[in-house]
C-alpha beads as a LAMMPS data file, in Angstrom:
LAMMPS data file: protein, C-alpha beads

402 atoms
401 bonds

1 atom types
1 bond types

-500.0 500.0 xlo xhi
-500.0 500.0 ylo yhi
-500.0 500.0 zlo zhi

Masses

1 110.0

Atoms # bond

1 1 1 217.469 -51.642 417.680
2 1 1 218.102 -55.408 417.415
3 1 1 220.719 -56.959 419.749
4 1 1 222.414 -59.408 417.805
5 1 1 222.602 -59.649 413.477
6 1 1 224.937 -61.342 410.804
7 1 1 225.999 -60.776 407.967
8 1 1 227.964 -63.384 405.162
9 1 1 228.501 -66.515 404.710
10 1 1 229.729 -70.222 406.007
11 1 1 229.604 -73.958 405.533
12 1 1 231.742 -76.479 403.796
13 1 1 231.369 -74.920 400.668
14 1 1 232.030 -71.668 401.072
15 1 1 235.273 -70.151 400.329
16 1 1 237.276 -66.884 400.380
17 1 1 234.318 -65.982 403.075
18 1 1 233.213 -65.473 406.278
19 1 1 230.029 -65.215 408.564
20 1 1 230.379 -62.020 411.167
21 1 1 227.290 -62.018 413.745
22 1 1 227.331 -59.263 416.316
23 1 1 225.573 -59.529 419.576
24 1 1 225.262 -56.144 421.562
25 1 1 225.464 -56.123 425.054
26 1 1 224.788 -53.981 427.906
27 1 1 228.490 -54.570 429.796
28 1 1 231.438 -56.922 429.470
29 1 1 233.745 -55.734 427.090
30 1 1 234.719 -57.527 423.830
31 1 1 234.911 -61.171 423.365
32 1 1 235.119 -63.169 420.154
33 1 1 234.124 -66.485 419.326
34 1 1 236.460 -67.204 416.161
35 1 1 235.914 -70.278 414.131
36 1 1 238.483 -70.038 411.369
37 1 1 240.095 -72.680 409.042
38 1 1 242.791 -70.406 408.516
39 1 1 243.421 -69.725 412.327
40 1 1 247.303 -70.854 412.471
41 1 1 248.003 -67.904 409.441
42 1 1 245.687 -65.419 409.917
43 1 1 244.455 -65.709 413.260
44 1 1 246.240 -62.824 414.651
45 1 1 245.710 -60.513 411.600
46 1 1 242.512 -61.019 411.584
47 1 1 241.600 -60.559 415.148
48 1 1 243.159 -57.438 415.597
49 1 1 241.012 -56.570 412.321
50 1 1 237.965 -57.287 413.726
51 1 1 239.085 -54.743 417.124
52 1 1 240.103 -52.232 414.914
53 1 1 236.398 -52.454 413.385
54 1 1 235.146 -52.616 416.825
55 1 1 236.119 -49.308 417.510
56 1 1 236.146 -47.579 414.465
57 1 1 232.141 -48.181 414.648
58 1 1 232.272 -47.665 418.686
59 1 1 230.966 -51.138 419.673
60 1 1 232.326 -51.498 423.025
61 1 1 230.220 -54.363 424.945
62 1 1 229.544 -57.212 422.486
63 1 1 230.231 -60.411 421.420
64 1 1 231.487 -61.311 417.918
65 1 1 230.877 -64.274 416.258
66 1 1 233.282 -65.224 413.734
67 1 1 233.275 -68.075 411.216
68 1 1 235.839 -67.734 408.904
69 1 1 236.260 -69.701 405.274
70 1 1 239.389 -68.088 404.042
71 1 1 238.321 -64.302 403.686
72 1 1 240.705 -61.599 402.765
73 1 1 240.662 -58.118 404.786
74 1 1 238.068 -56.448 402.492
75 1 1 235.465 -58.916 402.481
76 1 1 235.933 -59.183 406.513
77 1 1 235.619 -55.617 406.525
78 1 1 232.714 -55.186 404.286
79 1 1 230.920 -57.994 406.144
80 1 1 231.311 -56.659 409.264
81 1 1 230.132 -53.193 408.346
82 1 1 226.919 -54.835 407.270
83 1 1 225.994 -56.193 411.000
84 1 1 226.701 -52.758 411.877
85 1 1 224.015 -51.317 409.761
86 1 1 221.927 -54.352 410.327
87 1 1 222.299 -53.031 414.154
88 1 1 221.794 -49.497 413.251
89 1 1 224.701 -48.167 415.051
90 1 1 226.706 -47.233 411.877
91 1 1 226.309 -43.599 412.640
92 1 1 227.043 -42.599 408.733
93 1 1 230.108 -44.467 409.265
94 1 1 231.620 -46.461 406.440
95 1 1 235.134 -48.567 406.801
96 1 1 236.645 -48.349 402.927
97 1 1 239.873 -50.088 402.639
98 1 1 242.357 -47.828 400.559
99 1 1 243.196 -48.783 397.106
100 1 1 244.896 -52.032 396.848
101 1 1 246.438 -51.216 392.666
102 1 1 246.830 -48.497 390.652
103 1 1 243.367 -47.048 389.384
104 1 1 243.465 -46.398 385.625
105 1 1 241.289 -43.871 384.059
106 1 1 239.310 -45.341 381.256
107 1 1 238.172 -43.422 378.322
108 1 1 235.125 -42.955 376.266
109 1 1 235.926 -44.917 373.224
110 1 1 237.666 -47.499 374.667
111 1 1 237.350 -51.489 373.434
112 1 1 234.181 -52.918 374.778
113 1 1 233.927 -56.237 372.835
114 1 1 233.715 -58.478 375.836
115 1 1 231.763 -57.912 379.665
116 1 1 232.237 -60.640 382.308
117 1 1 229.303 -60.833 384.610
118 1 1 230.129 -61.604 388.133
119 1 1 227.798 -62.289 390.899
120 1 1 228.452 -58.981 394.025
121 1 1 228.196 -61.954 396.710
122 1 1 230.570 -64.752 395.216
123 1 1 233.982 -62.349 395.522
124 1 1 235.825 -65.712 395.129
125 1 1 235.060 -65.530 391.207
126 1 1 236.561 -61.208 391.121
127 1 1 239.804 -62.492 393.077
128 1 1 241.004 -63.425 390.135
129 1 1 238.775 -62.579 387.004
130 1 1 241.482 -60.508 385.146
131 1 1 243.438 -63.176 384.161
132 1 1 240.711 -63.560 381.219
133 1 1 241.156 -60.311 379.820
134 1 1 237.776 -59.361 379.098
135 1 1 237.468 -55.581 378.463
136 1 1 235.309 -55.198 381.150
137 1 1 234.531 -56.667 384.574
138 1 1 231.093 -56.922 386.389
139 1 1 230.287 -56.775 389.462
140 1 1 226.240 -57.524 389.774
141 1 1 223.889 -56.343 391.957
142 1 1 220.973 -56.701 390.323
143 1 1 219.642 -60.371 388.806
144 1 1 222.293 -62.962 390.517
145 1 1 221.698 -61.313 393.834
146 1 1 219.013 -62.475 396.333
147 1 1 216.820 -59.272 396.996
148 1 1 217.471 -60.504 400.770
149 1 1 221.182 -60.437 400.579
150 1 1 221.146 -56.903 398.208
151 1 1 222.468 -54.503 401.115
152 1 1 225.623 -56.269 402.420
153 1 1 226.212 -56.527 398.910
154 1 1 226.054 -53.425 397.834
155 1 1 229.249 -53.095 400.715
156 1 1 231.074 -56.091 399.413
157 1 1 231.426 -54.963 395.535
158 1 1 232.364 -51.175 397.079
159 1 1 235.225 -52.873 398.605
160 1 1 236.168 -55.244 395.907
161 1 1 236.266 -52.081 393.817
162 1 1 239.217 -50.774 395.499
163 1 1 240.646 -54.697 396.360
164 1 1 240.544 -56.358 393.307
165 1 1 243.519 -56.146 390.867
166 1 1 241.408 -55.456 387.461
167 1 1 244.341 -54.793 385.029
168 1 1 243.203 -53.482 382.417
169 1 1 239.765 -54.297 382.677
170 1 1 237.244 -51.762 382.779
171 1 1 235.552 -51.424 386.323
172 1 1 231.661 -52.061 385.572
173 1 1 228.764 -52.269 388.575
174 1 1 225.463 -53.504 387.365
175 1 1 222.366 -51.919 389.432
176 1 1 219.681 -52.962 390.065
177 1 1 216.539 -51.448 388.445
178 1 1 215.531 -48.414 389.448
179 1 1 214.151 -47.036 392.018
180 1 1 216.898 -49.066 393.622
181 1 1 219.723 -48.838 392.174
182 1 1 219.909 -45.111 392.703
183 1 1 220.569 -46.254 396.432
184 1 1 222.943 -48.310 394.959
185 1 1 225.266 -45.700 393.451
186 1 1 225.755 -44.556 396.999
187 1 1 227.960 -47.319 398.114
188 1 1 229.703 -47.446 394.779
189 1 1 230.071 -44.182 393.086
190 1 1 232.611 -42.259 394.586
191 1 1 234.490 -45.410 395.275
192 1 1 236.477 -46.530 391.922
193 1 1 234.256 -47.284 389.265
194 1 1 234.529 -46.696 385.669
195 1 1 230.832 -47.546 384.192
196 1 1 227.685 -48.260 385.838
197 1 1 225.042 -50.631 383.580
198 1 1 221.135 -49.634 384.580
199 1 1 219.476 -52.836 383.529
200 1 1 215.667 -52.291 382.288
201 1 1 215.682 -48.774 381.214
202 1 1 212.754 -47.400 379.319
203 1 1 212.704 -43.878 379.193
204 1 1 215.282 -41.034 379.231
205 1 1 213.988 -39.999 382.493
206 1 1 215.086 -42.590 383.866
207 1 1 218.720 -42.231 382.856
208 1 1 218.474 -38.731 383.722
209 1 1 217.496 -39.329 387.143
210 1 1 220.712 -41.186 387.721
211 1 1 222.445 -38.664 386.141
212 1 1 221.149 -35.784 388.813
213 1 1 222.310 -38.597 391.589
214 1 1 225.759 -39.194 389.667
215 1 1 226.322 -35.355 389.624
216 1 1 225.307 -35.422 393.688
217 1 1 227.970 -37.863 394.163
218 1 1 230.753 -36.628 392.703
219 1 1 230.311 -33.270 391.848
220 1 1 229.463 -33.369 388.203
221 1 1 232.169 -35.456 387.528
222 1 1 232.421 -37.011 383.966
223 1 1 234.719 -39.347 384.231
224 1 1 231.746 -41.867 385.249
225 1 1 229.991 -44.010 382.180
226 1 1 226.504 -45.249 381.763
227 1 1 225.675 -48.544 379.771
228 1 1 221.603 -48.458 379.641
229 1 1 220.580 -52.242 378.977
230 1 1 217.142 -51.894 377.400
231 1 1 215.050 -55.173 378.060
232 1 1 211.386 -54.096 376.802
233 1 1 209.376 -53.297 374.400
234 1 1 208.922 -50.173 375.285
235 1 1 212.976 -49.526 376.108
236 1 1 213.322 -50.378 372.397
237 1 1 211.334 -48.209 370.915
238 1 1 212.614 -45.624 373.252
239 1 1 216.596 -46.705 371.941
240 1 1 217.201 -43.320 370.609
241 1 1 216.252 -41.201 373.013
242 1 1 217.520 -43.072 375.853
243 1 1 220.763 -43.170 373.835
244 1 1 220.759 -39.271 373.850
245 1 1 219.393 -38.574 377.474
246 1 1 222.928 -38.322 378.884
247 1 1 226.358 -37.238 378.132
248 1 1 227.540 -40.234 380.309
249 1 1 226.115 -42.907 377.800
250 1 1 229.400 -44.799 376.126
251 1 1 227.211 -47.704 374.803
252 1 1 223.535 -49.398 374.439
253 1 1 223.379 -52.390 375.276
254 1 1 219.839 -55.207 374.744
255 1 1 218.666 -57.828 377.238
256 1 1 216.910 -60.495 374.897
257 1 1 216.421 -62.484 378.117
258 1 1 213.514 -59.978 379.572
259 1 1 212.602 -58.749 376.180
260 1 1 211.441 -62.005 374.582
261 1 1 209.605 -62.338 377.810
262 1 1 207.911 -59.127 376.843
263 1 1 207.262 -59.895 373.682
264 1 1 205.537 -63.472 375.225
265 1 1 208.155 -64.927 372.484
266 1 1 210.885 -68.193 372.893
267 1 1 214.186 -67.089 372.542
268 1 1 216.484 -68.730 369.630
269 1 1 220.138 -69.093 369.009
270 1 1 218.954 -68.130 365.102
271 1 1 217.836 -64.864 366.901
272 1 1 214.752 -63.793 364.480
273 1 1 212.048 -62.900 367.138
274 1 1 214.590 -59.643 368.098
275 1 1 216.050 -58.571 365.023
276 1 1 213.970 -55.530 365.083
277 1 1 215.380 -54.867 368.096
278 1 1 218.661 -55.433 367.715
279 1 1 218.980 -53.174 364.822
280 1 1 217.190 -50.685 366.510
281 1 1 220.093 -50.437 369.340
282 1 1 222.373 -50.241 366.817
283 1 1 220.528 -47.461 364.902
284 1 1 220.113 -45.557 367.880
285 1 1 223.773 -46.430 368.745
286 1 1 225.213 -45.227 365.884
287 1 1 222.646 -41.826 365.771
288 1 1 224.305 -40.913 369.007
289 1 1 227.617 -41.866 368.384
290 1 1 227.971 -44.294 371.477
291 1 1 228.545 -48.773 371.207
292 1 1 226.065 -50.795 370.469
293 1 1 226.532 -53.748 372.729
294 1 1 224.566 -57.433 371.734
295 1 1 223.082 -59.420 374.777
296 1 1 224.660 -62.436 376.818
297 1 1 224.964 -66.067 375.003
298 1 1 223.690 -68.571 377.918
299 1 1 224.768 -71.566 376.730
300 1 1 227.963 -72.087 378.299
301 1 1 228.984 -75.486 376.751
302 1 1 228.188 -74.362 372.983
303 1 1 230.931 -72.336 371.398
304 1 1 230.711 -72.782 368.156
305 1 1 227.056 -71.817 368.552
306 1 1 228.399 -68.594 370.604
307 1 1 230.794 -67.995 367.997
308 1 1 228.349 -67.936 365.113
309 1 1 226.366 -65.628 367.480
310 1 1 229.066 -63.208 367.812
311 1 1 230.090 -63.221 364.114
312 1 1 226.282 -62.778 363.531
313 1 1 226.273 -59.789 365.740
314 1 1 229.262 -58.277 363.703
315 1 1 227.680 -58.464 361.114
316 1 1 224.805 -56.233 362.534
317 1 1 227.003 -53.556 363.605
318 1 1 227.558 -54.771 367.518
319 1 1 230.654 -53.557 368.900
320 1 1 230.122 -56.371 371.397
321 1 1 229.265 -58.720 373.618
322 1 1 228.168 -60.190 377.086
323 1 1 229.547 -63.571 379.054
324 1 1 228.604 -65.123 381.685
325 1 1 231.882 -67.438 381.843
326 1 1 235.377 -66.797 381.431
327 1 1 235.646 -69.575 378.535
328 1 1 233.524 -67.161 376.313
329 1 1 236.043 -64.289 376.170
330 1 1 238.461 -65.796 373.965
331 1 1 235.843 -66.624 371.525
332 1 1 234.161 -63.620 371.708
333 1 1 237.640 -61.162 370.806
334 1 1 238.498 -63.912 367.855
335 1 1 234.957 -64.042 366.279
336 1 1 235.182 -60.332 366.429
337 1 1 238.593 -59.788 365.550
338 1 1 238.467 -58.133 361.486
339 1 1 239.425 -60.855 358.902
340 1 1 242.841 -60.436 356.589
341 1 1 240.297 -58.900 353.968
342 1 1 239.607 -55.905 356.105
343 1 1 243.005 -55.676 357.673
344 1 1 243.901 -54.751 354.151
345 1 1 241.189 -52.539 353.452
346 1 1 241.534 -50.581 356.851
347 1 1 245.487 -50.300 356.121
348 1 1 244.954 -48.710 352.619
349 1 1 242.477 -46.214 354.028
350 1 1 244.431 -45.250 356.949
351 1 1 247.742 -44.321 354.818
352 1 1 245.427 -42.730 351.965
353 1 1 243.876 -40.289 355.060
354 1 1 247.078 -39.412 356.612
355 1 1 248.837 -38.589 353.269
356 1 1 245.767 -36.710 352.416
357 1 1 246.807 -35.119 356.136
358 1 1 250.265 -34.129 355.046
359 1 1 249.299 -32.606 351.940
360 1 1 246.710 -30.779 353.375
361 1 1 243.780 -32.406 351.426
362 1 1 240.029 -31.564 352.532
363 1 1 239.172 -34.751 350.181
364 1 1 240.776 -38.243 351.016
365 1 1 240.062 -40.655 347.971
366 1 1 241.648 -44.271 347.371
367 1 1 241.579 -45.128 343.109
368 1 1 239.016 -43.659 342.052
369 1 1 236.163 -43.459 345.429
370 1 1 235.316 -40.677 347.795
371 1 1 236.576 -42.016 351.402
372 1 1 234.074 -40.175 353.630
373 1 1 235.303 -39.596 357.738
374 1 1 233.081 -42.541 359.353
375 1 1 234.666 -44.890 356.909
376 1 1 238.086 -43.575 357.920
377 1 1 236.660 -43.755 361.414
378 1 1 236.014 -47.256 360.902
379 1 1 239.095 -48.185 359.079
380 1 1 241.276 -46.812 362.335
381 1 1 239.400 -48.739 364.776
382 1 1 240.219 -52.275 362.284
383 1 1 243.829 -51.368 362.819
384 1 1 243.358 -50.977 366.386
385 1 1 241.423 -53.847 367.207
386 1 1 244.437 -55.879 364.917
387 1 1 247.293 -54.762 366.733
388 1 1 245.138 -55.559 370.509
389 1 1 244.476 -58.740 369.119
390 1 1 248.491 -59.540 367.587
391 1 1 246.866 -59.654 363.981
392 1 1 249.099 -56.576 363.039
393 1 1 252.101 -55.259 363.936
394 1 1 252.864 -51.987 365.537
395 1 1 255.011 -51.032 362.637
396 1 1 252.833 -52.308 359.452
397 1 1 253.481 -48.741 357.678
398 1 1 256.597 -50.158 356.726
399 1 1 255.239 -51.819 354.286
400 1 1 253.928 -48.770 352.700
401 1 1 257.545 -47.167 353.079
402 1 1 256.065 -45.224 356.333

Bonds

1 1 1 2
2 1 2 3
3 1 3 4
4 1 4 5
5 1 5 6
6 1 6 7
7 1 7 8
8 1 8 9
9 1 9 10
10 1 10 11
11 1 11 12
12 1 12 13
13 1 13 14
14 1 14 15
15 1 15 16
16 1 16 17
17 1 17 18
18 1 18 19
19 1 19 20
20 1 20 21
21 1 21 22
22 1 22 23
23 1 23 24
24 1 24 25
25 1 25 26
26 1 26 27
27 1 27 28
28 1 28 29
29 1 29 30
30 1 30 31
31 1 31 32
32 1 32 33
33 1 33 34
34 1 34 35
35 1 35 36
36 1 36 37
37 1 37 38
38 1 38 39
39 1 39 40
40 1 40 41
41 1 41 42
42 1 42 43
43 1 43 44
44 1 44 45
45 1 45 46
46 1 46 47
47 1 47 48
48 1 48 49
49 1 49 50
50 1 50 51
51 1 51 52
52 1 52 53
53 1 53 54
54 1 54 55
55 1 55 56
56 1 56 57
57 1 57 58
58 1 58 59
59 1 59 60
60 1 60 61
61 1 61 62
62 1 62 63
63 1 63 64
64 1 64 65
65 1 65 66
66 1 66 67
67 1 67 68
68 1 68 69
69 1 69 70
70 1 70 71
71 1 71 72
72 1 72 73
73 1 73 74
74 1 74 75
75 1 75 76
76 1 76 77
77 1 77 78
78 1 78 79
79 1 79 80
80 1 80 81
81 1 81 82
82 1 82 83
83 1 83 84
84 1 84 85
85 1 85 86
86 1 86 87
87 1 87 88
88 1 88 89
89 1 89 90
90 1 90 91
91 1 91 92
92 1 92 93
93 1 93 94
94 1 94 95
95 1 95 96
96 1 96 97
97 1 97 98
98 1 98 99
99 1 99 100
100 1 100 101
101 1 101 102
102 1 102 103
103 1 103 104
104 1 104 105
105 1 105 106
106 1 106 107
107 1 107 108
108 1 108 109
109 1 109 110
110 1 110 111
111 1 111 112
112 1 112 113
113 1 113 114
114 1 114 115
115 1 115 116
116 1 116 117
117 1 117 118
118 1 118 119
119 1 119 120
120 1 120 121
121 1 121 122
122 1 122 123
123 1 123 124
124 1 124 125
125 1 125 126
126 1 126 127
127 1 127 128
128 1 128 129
129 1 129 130
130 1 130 131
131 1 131 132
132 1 132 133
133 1 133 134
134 1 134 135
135 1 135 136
136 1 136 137
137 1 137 138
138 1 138 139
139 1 139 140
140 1 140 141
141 1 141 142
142 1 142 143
143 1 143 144
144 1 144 145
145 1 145 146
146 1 146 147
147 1 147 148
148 1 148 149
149 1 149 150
150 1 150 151
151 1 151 152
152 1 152 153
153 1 153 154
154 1 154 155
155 1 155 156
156 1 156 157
157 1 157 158
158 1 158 159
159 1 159 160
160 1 160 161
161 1 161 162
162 1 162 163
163 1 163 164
164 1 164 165
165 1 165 166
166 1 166 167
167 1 167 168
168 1 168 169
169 1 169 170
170 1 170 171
171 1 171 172
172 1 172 173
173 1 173 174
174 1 174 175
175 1 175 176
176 1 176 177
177 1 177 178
178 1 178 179
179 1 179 180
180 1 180 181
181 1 181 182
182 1 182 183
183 1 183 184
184 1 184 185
185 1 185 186
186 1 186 187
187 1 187 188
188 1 188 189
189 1 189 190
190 1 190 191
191 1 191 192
192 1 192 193
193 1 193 194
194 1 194 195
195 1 195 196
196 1 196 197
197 1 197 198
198 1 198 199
199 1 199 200
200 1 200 201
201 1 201 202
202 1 202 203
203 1 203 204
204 1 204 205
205 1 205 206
206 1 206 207
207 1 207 208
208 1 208 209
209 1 209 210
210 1 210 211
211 1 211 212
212 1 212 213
213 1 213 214
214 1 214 215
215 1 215 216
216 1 216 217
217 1 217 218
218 1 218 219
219 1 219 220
220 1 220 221
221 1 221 222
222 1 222 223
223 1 223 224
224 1 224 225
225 1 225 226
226 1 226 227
227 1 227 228
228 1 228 229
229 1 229 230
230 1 230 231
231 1 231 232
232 1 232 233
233 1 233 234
234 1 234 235
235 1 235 236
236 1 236 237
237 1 237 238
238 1 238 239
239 1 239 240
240 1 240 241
241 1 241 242
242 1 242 243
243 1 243 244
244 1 244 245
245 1 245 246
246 1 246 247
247 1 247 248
248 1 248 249
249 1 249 250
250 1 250 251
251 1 251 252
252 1 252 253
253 1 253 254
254 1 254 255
255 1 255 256
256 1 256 257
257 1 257 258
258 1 258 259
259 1 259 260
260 1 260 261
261 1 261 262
262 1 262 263
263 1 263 264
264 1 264 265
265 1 265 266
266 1 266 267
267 1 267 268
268 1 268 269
269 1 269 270
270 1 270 271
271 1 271 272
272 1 272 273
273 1 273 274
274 1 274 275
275 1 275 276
276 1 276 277
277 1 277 278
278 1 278 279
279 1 279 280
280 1 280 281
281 1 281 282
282 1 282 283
283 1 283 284
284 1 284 285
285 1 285 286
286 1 286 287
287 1 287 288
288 1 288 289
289 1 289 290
290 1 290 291
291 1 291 292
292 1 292 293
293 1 293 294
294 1 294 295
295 1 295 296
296 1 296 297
297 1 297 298
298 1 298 299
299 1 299 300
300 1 300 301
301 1 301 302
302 1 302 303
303 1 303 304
304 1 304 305
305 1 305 306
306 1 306 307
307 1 307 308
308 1 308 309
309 1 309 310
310 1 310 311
311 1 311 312
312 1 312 313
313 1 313 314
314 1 314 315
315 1 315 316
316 1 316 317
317 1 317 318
318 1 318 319
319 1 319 320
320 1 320 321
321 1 321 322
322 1 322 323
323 1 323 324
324 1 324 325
325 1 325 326
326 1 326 327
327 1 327 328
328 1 328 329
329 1 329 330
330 1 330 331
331 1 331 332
332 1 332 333
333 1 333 334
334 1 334 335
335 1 335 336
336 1 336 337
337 1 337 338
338 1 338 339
339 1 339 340
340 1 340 341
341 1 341 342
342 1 342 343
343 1 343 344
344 1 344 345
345 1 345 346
346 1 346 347
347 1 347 348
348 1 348 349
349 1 349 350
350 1 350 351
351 1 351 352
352 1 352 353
353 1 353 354
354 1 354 355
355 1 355 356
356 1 356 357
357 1 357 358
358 1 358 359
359 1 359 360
360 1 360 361
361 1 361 362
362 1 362 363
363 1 363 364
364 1 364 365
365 1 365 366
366 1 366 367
367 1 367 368
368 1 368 369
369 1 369 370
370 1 370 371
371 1 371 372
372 1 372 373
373 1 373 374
374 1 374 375
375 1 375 376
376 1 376 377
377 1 377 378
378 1 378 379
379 1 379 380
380 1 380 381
381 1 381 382
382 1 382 383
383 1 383 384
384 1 384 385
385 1 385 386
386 1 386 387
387 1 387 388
388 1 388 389
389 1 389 390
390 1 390 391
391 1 391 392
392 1 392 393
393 1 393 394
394 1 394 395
395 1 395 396
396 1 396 397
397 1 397 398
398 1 398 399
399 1 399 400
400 1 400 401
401 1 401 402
């Protein structure tokens, strides 16, 4: 066992941070060595945080180093129970804060148009992410973490999951590729998340094995959703049964970042080198009645570029879309908002199925044309999207004398 470890981070430009560094000794008690630019309004809060974690993890003779940028409770917390594995005196042990807001269930079908990635180490960009109001929130493990820095992380995003005020935001955790990111799931599934994205899947056995570990963690919940990102060659032409390897699966989503490197290819804005695979995601989407989700857009400074991209991928059949900055969002939900045209449309189906409803009808028809269930299907999700998006009012039957 190593006498003395650390854990975070410090320097001029950190922020909403701290550096813990924990140096066991044989005798002596507790002392602290607290360097904190908040001192005069958290000083005392924070050092009689940093006792309680002393003895909650049993750490009697040491001396604590503590260099302090700003950091809330949680990420103290979660940094210091990194030294203590680091040390290898955790003992099992794990210091989770108690929920901070109201956890809201989230639901199968729900609007995934927009996913903001977040970096697991840089909290100071989750504090307050939900003002954007992107459908989902992500906090990554996987690609914009350094593989050095991946286990205090892993601690950090489990406490931001139950810190963070996410609104109405989904709660997403990117792994990290398997074998991994099933070690990954330990520290964040039974601790508040709604939908777990497994970057580079392949094969169905791959989603089933975190299925079996999802099932050890929370007793075969359901209530936990899988996004596989498929990033390969071979993860495309595996789309549909991947799509259809677990009951978890809400969505597909593609990675054209990895899989034009597969394919030894330049990616394009004009997208042609992966319009096979796009369509097969959607295919395989659509075959197993889940999302189909279209990749990040990574120029951040381009959005009329990003917004023919997204109108592009609505066009496809995408449900939605990645972004890797906050100023995407907007233009993400309005390129893939429905247009008057098929407000209209929508509208007319919708009243012709529910008055086909009242009258007990096994046939809904508008004029003269069959309206078969996946179009009404379609139709009801239009009005939906409309009203999220204050295109349509909640009471627009009136017009129809409804």
């Amino acid at each position: 066992m190593n006498n003395y470890e650390e854990a975070g981070k410090s320097g001029s430009k950190v922020r909403s941070d701290c550096l813990i560094g924990i140096n066991i000794l044989a005798e002596g008690g507790l002392s602290f060595d607290i360097n904190s630019k908040v001192d005069i309004m958290y000083g005392k809060a924070n050092r009689d945080l940093l006792k309680t974690l002393c003895a909650f993890f049993e750490i009697k003779n040491a001396n604590i180093k503590f260099e302090d940028s700003g950091a809330i409770p949680f990420v103290i917390m979660a940094r210091f129970e990194a030294v203590v594995r680091k040390l290898g005196i955790d003992n099992g042990k794990k210091f989770v804060p108690e929920f901070l807001y109201d956890f809201k269930d989230s639901a199968r079908d729900r609007f995934r148009r927009s996913r903001l990635y977040l970096p697991g180490d840089q909290i100071k960009l989750a504090l307050n992410a939900s003002i954007h109001n992107p459908d989902g929130l992500i906090l990554d493990l996987e690609d914009s973490v350094s593989p050095n820095i991946k286990d205090e992380t892993r601690i950090l995003v489990r406490n931001a999951l139950r810190s963070i005020d996410f609104k109405d935001s989904e709660r997403m955790v990117r792994i990290n590729q398997l074998p991994m990111g099933l070690k990954d799931l330990e520290d964040i599934i039974p601790y508040g998340v709604h939908l777990i994205l497994i970057p580079k899947v392949e094969t169905a056995e791959q989603l089933i094995e975190v299925d079996k570990k999802v099932d050890e963690l929370t007793n075969n919940s359901d209530e936990i959703y899988f996004m596989p990102i498929l990033e390969s060659a071979k993860g495309i032409l595996n789309a549909d049964s991947i799509g259809a390897a677990s009951k978890r699966t809400v969505a597909l989503a593609i990675g054209l970042e990895d899989y034009t490197a597969d394919l030894g290819v330049e990616r394009t804005n004009e997208g042609k080198e992966s319009l096979f695979a796009r369509q097969m995601i959607i295919n395989a989407a659509r075959a197993n009645g889940i999302q189909a989700i279209d990749t990040v857009f990574s120029d951040v400074s381009d959005m009329e570029a990003l917004k023919e991209s997204v109108l592009e991928a609505k066009a496809l059949g995408f449900d939605g879309k990645g972004c890797i900055h906050p100023r995407q969002i907007k233009v993400v939900h309005e390129a893939l908002a429905p247009s008057s045209k098929e407000i209209d449309k929508a509208k007319k189906i919708v009243i012709a199925s529910e008055k086909a409803q009242k009258q007990n009808l096994g046939v809904v028809s508008l004029g003269s044309k069959m309206i078969d269930p996946p179009v009404i299907k379609r139709a009801e999700r239009v009005i939906k999207i409309a009203k999220k998006e204050n295109i349509l009012e909640d009471n627009w039957r009136a017009e129809y004398g409804k």
